[in-house]
mmCIF file of the protein (N, C-alpha, C, O) and its ligand, coordinates in Angstrom:
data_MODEL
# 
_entry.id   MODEL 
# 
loop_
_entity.id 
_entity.type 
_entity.pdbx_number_of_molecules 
1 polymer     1 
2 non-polymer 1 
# 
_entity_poly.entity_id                      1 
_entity_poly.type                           'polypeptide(L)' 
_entity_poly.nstd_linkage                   no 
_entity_poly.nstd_monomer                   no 
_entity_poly.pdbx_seq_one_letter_code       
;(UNK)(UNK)(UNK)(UNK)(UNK)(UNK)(UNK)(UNK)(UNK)(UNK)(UNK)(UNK)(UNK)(UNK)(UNK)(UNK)
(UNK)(UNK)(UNK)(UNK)(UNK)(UNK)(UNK)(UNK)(UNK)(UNK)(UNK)(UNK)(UNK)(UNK)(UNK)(UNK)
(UNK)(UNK)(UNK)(UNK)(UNK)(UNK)(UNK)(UNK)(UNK)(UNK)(UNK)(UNK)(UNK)(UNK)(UNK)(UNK)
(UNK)(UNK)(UNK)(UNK)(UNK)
;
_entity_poly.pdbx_seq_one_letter_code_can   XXXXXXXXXXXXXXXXXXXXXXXXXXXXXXXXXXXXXXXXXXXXXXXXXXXXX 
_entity_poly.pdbx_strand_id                 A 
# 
loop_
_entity_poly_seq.entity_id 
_entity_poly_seq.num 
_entity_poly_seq.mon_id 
_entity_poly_seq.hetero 
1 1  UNK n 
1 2  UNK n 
1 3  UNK n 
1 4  UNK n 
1 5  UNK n 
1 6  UNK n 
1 7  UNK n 
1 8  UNK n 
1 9  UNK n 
1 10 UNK n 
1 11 UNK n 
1 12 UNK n 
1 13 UNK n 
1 14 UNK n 
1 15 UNK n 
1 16 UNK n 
1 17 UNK n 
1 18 UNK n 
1 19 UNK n 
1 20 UNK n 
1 21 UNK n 
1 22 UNK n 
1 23 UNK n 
1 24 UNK n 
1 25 UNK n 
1 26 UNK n 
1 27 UNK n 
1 28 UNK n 
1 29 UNK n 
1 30 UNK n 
1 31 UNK n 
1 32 UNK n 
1 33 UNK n 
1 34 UNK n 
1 35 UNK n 
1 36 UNK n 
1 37 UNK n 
1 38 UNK n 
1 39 UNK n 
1 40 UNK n 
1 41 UNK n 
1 42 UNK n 
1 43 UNK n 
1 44 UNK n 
1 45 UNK n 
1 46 UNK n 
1 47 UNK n 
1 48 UNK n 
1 49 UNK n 
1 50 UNK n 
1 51 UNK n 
1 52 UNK n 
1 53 UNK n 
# 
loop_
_struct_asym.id 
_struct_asym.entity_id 
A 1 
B 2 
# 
loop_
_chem_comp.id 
_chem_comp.type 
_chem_comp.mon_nstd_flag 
UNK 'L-peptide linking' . 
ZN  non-polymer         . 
# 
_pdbx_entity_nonpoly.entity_id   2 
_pdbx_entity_nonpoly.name        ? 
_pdbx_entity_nonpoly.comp_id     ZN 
# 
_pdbx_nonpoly_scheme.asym_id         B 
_pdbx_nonpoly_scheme.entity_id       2 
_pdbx_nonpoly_scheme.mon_id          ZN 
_pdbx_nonpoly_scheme.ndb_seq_num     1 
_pdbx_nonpoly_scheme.pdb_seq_num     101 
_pdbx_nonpoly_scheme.auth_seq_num    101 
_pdbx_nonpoly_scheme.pdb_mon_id      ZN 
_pdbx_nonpoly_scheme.auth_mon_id     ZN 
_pdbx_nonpoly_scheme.pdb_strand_id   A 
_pdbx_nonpoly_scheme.pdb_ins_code    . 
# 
loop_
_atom_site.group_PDB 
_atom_site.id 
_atom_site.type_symbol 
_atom_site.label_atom_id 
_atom_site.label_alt_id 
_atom_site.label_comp_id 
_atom_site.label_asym_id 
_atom_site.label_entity_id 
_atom_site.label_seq_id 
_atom_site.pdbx_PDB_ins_code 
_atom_site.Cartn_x 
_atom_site.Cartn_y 
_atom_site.Cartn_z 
_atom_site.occupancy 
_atom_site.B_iso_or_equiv 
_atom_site.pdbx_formal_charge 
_atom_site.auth_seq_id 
_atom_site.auth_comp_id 
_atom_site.auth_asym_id 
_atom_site.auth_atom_id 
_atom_site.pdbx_PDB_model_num 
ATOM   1   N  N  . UNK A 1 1  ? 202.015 68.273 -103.876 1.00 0.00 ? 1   UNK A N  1 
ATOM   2   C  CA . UNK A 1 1  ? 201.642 67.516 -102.673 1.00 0.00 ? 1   UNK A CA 1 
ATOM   3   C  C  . UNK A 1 1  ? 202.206 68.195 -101.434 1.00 0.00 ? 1   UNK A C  1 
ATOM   4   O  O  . UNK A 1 1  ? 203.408 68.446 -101.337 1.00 0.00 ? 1   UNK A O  1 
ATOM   5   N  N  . UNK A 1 2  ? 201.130 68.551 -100.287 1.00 0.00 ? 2   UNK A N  1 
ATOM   6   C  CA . UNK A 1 2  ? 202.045 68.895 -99.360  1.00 0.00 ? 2   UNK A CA 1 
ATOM   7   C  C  . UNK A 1 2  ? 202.671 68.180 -98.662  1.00 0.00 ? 2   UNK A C  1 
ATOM   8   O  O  . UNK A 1 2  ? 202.406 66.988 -98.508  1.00 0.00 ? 2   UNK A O  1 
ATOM   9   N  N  . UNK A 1 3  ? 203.563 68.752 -98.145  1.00 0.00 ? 3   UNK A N  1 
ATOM   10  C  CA . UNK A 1 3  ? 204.487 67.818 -96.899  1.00 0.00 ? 3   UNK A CA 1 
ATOM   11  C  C  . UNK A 1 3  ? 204.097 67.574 -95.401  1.00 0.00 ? 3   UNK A C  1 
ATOM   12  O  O  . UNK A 1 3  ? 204.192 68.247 -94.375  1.00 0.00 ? 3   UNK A O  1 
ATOM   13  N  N  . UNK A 1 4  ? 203.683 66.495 -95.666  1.00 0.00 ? 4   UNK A N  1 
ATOM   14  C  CA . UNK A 1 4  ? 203.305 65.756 -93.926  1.00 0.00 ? 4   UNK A CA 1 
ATOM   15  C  C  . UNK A 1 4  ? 204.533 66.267 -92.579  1.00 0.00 ? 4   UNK A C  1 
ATOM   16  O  O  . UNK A 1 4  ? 205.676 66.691 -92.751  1.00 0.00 ? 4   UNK A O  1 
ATOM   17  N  N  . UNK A 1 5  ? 203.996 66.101 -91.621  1.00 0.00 ? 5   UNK A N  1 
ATOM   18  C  CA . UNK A 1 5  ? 204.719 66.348 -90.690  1.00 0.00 ? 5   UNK A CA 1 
ATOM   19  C  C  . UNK A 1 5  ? 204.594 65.245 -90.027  1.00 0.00 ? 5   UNK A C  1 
ATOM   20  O  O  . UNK A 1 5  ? 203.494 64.697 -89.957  1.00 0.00 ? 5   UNK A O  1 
ATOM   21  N  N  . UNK A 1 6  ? 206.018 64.578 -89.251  1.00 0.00 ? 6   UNK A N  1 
ATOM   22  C  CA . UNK A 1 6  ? 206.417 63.688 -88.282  1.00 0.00 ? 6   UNK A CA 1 
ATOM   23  C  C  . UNK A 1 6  ? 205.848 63.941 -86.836  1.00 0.00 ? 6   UNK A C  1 
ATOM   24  O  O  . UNK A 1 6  ? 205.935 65.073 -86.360  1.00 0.00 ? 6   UNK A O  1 
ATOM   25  N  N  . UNK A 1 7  ? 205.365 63.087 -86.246  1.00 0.00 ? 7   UNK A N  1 
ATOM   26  C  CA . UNK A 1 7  ? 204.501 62.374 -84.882  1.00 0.00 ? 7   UNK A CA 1 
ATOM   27  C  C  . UNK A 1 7  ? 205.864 62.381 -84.121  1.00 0.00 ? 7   UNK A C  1 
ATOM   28  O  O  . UNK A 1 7  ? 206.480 61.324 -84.256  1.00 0.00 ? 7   UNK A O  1 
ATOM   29  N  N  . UNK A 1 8  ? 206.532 63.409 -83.284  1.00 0.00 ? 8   UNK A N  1 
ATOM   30  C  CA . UNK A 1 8  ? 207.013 63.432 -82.241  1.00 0.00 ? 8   UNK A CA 1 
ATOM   31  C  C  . UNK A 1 8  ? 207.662 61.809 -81.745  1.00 0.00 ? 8   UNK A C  1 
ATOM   32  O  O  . UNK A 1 8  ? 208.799 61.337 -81.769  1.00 0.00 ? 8   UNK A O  1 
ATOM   33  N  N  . UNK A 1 9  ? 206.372 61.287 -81.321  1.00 0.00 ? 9   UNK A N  1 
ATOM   34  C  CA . UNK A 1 9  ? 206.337 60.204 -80.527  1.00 0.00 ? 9   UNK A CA 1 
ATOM   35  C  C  . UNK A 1 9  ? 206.371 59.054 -81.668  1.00 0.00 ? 9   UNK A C  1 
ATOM   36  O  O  . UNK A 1 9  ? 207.405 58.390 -81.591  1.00 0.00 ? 9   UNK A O  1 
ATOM   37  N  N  . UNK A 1 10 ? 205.611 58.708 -82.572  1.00 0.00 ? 10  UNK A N  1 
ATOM   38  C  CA . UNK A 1 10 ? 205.415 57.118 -82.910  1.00 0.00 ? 10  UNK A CA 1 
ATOM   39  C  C  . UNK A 1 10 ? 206.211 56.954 -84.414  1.00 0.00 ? 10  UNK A C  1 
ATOM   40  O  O  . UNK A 1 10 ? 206.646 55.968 -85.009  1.00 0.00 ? 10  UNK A O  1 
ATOM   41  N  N  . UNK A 1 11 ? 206.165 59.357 -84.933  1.00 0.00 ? 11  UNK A N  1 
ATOM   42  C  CA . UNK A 1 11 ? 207.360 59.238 -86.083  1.00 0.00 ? 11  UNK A CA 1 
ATOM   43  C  C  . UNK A 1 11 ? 205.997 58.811 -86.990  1.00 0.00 ? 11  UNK A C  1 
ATOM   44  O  O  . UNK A 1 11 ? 206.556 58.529 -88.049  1.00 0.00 ? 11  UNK A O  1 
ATOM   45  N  N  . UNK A 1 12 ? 204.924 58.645 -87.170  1.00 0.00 ? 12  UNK A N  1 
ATOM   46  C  CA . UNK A 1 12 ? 203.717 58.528 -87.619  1.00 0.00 ? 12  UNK A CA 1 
ATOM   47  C  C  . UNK A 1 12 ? 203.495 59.943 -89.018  1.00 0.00 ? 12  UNK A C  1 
ATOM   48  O  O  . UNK A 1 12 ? 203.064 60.974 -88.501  1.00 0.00 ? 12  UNK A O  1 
ATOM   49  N  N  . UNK A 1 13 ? 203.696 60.055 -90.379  1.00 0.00 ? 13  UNK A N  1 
ATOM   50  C  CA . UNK A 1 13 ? 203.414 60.638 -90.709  1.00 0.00 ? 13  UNK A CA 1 
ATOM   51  C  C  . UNK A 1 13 ? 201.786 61.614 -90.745  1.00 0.00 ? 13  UNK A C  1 
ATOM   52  O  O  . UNK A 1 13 ? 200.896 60.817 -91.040  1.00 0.00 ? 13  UNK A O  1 
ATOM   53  N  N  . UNK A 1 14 ? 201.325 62.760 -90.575  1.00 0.00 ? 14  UNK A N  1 
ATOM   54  C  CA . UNK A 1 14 ? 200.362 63.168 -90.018  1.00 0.00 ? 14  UNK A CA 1 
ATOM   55  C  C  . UNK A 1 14 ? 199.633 64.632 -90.214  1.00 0.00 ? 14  UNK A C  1 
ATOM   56  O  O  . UNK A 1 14 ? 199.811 65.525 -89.386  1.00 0.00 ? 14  UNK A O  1 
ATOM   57  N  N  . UNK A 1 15 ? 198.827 64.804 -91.337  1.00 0.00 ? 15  UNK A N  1 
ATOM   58  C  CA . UNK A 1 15 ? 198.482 66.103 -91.740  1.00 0.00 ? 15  UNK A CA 1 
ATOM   59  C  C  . UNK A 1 15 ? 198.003 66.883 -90.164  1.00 0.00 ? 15  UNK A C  1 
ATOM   60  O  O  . UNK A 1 15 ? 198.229 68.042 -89.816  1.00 0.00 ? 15  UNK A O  1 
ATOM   61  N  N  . UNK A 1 16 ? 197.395 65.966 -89.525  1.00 0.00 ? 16  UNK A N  1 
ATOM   62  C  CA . UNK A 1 16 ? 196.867 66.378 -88.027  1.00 0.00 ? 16  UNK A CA 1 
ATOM   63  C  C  . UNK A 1 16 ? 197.854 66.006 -87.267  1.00 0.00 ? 16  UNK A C  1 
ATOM   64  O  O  . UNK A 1 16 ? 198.239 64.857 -87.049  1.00 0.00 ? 16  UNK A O  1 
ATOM   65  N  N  . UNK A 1 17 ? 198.458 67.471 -86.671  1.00 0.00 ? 17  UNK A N  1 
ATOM   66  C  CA . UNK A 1 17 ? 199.640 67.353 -85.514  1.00 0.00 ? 17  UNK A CA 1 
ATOM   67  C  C  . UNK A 1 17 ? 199.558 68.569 -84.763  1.00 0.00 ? 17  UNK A C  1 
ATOM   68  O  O  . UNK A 1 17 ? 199.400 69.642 -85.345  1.00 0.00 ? 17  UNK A O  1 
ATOM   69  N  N  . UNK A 1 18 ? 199.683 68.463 -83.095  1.00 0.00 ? 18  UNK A N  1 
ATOM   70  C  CA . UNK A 1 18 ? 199.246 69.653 -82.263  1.00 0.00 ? 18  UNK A CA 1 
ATOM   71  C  C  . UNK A 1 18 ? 200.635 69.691 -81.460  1.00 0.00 ? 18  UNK A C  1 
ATOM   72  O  O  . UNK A 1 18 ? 201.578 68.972 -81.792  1.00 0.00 ? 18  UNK A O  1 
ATOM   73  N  N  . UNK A 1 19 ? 200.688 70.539 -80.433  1.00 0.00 ? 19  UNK A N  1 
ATOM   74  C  CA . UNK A 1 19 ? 201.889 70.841 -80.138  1.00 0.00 ? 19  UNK A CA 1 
ATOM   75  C  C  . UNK A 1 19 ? 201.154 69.329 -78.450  1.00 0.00 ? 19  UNK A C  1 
ATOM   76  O  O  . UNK A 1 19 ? 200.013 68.888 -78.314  1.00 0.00 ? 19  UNK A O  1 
ATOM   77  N  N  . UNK A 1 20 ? 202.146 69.096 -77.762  1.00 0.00 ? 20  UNK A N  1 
ATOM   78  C  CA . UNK A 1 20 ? 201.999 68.667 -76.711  1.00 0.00 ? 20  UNK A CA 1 
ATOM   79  C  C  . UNK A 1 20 ? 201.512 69.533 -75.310  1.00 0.00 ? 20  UNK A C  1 
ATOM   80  O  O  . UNK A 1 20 ? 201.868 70.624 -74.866  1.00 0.00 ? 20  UNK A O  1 
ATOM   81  N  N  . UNK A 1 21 ? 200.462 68.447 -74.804  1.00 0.00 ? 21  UNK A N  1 
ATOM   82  C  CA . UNK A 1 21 ? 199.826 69.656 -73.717  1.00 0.00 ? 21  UNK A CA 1 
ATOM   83  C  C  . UNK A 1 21 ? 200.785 69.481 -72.423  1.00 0.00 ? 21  UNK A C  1 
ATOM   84  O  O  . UNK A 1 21 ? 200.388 70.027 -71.394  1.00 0.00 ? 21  UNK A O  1 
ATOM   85  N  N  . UNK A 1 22 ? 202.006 68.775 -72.376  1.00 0.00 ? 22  UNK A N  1 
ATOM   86  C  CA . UNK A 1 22 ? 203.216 69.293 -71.379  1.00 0.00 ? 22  UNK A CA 1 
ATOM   87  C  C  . UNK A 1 22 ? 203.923 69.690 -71.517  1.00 0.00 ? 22  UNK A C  1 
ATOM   88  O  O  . UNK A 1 22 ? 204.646 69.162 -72.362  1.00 0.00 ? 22  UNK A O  1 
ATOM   89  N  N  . UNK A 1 23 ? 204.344 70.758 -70.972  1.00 0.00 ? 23  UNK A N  1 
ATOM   90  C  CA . UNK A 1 23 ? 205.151 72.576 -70.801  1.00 0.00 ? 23  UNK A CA 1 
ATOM   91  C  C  . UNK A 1 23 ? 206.446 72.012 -70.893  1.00 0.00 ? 23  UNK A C  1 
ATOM   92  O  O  . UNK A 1 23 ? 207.034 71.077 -70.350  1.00 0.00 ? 23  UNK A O  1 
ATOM   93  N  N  . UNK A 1 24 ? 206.685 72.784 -71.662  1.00 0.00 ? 24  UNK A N  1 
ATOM   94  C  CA . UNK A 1 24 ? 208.458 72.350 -70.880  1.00 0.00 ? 24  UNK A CA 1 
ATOM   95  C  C  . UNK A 1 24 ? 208.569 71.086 -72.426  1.00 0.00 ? 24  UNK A C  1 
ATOM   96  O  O  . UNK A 1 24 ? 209.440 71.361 -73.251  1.00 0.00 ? 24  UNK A O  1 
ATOM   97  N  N  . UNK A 1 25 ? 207.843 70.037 -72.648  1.00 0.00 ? 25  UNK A N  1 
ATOM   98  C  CA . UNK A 1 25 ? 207.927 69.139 -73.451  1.00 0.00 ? 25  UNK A CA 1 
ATOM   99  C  C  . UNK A 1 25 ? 209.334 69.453 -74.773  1.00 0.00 ? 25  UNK A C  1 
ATOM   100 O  O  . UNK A 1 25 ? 209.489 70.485 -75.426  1.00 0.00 ? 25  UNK A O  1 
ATOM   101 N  N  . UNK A 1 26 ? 210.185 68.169 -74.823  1.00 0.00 ? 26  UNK A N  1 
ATOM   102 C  CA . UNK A 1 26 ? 210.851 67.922 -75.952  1.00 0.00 ? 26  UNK A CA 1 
ATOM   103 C  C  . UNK A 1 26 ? 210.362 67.269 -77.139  1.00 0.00 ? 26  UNK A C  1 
ATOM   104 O  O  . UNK A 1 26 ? 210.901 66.905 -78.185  1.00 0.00 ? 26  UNK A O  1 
ATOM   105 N  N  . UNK A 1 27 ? 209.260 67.227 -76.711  1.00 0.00 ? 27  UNK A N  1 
ATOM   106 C  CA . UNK A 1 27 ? 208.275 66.597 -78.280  1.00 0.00 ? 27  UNK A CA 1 
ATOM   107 C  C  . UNK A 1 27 ? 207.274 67.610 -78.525  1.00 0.00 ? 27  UNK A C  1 
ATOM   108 O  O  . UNK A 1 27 ? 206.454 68.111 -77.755  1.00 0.00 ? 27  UNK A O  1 
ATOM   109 N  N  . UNK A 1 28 ? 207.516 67.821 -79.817  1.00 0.00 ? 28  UNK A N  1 
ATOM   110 C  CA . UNK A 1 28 ? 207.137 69.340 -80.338  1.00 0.00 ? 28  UNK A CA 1 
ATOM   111 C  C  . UNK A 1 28 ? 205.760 68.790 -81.408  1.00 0.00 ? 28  UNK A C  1 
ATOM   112 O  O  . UNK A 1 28 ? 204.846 69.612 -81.477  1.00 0.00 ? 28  UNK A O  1 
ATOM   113 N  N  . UNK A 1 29 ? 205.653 68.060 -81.862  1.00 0.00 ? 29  UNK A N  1 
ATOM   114 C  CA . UNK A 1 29 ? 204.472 67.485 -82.127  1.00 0.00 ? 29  UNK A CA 1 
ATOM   115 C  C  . UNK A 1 29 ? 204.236 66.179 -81.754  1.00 0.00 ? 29  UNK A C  1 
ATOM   116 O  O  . UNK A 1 29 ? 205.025 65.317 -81.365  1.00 0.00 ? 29  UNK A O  1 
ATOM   117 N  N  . UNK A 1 30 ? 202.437 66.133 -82.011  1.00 0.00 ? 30  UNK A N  1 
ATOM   118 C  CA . UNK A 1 30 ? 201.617 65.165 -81.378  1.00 0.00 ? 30  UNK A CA 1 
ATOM   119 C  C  . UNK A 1 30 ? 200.304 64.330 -82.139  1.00 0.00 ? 30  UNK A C  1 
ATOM   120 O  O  . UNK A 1 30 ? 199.240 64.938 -82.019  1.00 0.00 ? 30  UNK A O  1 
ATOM   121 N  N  . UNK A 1 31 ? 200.242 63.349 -82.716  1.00 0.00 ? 31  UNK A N  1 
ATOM   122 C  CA . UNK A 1 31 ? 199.360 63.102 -83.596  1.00 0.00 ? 31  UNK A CA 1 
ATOM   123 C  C  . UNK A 1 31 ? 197.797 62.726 -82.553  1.00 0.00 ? 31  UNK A C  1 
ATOM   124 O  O  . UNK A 1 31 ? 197.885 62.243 -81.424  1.00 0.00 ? 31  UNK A O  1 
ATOM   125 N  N  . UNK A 1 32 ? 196.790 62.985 -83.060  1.00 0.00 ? 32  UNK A N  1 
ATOM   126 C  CA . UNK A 1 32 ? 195.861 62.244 -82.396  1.00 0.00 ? 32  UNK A CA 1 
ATOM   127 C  C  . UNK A 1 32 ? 195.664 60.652 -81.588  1.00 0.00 ? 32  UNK A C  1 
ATOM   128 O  O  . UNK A 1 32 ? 194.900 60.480 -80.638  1.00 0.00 ? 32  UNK A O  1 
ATOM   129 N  N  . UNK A 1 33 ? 196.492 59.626 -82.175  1.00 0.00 ? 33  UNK A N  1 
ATOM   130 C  CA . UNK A 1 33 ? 196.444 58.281 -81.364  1.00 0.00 ? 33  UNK A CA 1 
ATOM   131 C  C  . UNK A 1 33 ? 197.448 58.500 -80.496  1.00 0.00 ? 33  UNK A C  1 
ATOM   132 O  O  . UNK A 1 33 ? 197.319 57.930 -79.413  1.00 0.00 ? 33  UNK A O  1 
ATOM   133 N  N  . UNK A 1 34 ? 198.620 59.303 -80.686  1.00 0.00 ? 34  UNK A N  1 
ATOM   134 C  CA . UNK A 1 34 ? 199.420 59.180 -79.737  1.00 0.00 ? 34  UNK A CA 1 
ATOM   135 C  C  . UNK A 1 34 ? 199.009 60.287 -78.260  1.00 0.00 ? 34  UNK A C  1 
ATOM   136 O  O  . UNK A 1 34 ? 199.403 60.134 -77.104  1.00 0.00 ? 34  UNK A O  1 
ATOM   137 N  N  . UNK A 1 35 ? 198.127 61.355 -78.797  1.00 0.00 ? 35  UNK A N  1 
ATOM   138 C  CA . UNK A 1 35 ? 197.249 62.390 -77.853  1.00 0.00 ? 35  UNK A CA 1 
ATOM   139 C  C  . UNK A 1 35 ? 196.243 61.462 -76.859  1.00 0.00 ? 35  UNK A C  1 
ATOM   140 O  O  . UNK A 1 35 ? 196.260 61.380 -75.631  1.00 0.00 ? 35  UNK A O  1 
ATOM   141 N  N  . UNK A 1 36 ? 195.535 60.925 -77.642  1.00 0.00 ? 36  UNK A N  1 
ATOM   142 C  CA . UNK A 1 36 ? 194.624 59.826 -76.596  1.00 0.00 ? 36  UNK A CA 1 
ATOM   143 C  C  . UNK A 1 36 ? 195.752 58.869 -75.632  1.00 0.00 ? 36  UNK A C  1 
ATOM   144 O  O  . UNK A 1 36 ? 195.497 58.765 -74.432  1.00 0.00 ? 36  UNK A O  1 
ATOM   145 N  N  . UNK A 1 37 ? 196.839 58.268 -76.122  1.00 0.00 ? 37  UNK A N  1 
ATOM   146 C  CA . UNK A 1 37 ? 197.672 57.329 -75.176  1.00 0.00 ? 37  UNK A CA 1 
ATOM   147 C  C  . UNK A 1 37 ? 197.860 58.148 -74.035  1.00 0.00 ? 37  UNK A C  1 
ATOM   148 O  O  . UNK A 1 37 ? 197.524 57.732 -72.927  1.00 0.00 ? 37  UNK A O  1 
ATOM   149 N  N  . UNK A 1 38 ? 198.566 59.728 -74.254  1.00 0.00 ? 38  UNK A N  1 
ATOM   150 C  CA . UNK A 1 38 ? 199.029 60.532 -73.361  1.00 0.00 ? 38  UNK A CA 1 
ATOM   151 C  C  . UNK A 1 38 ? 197.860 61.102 -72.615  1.00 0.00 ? 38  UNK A C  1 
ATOM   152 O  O  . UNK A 1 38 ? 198.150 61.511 -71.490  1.00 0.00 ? 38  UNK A O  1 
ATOM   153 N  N  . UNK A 1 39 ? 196.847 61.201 -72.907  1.00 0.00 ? 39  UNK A N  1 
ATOM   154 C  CA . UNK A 1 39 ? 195.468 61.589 -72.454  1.00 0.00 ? 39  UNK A CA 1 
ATOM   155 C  C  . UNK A 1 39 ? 194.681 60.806 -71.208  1.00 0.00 ? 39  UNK A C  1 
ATOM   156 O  O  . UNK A 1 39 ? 194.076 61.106 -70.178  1.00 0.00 ? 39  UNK A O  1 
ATOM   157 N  N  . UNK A 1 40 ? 195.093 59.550 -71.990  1.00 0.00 ? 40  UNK A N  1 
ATOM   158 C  CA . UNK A 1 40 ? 194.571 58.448 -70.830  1.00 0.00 ? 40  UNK A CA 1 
ATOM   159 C  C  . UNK A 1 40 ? 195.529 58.268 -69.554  1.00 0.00 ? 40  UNK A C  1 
ATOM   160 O  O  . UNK A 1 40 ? 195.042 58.014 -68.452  1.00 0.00 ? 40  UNK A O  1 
ATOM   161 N  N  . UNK A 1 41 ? 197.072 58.427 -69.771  1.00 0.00 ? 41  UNK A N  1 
ATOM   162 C  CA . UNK A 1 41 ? 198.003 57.805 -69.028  1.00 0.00 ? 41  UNK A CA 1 
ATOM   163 C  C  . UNK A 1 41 ? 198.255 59.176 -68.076  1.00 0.00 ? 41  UNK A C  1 
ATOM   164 O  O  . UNK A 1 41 ? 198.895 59.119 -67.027  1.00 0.00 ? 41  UNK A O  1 
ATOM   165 N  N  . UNK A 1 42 ? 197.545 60.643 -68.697  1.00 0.00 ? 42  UNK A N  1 
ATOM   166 C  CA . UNK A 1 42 ? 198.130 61.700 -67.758  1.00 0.00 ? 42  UNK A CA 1 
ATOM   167 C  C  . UNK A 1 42 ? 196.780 61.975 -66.926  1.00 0.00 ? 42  UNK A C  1 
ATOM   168 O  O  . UNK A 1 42 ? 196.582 62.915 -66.156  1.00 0.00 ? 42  UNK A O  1 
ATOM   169 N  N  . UNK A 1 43 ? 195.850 60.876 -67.282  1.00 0.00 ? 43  UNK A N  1 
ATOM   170 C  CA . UNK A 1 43 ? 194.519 61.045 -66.417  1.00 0.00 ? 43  UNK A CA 1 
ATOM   171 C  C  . UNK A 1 43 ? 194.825 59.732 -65.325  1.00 0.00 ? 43  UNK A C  1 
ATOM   172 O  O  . UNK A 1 43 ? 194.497 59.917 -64.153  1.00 0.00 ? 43  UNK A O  1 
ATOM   173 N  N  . UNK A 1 44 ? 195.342 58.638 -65.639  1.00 0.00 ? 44  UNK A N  1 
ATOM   174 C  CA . UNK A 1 44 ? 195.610 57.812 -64.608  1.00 0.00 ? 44  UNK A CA 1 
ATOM   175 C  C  . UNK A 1 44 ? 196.613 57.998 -63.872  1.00 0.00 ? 44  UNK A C  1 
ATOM   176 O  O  . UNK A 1 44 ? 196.845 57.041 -63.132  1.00 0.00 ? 44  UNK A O  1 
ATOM   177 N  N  . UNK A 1 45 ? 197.550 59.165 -63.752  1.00 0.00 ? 45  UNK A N  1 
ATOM   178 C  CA . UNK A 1 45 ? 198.509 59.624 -63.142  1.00 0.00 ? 45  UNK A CA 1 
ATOM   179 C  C  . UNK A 1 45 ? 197.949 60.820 -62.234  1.00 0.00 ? 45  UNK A C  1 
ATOM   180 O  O  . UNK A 1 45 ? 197.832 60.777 -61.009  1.00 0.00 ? 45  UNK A O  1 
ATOM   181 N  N  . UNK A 1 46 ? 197.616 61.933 -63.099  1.00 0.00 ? 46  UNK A N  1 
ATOM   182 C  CA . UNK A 1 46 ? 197.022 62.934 -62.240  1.00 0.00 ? 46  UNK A CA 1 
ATOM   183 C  C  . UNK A 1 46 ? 195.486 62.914 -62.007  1.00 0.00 ? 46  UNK A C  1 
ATOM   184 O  O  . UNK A 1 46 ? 194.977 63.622 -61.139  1.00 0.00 ? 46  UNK A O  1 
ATOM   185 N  N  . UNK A 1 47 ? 194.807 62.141 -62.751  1.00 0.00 ? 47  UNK A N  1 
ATOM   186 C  CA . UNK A 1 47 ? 193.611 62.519 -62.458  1.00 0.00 ? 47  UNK A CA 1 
ATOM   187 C  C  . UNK A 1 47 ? 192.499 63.757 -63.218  1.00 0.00 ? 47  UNK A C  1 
ATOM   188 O  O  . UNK A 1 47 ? 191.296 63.912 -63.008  1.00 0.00 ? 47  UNK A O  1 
ATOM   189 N  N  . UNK A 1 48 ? 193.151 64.304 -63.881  1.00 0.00 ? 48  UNK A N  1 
ATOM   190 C  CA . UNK A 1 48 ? 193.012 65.209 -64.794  1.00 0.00 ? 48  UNK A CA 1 
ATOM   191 C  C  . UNK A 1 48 ? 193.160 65.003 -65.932  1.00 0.00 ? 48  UNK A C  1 
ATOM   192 O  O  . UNK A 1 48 ? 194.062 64.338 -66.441  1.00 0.00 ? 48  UNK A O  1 
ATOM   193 N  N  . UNK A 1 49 ? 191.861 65.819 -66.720  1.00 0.00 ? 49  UNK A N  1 
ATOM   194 C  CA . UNK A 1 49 ? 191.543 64.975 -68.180  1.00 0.00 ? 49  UNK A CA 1 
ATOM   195 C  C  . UNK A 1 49 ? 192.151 66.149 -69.230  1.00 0.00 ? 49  UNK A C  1 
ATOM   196 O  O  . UNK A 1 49 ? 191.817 67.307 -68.976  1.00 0.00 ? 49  UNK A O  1 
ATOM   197 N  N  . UNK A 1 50 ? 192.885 65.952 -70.211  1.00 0.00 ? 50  UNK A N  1 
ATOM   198 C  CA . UNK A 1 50 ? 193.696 67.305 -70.886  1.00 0.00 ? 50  UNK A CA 1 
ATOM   199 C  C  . UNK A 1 50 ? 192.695 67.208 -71.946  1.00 0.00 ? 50  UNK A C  1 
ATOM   200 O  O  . UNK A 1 50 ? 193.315 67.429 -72.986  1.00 0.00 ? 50  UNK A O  1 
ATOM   201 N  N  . UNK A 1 51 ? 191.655 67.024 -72.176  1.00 0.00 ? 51  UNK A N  1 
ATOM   202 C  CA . UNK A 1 51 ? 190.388 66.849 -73.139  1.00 0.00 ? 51  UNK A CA 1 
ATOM   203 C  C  . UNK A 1 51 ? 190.581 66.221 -74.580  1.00 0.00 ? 51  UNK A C  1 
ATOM   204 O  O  . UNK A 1 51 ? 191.188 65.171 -74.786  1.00 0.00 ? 51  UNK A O  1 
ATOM   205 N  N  . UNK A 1 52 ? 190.013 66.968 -75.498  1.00 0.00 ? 52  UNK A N  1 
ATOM   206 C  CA . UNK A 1 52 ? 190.255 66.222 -76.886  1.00 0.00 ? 52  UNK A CA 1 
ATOM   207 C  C  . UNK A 1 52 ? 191.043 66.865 -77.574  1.00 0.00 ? 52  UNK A C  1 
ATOM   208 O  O  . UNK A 1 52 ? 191.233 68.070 -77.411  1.00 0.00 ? 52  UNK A O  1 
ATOM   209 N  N  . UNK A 1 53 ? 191.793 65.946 -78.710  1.00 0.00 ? 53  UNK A N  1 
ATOM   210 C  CA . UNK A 1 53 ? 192.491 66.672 -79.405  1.00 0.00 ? 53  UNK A CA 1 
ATOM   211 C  C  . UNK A 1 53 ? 192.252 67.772 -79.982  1.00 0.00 ? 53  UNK A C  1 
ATOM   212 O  O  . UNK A 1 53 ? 193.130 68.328 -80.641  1.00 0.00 ? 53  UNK A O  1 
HETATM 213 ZN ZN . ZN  B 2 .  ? 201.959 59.673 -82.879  1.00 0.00 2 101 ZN  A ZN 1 
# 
């Protein structure tokens, strides 16, 4: 069995995990539901859409 990797943020076990699209970031992975939260909240902040996972 392989070994899942931990969701940065929610700790969400997660065969699908990307690095975070902010630089500099201390959260080194990113699962898809927690990508859309940050997706939506860095588009109602900047205005800018960081697209799909
Ligand atoms: Zn997550």
């Amino acid at each position: 069995m392989a070994e899942k990797q931990k969701c940065s943020y929610c700790e969400e076990q997660s065969d699908k995990l990307r690095h975070p699209h902010i630089m500099g970031s201390i959260v080194v992975k990113i699962c898809p539901t927690c990508w859309e939260v940050e997706r939506n909240t860095h588009f109602g902040i900047c205005g800018e859409d960081i697209g799909d996972f």
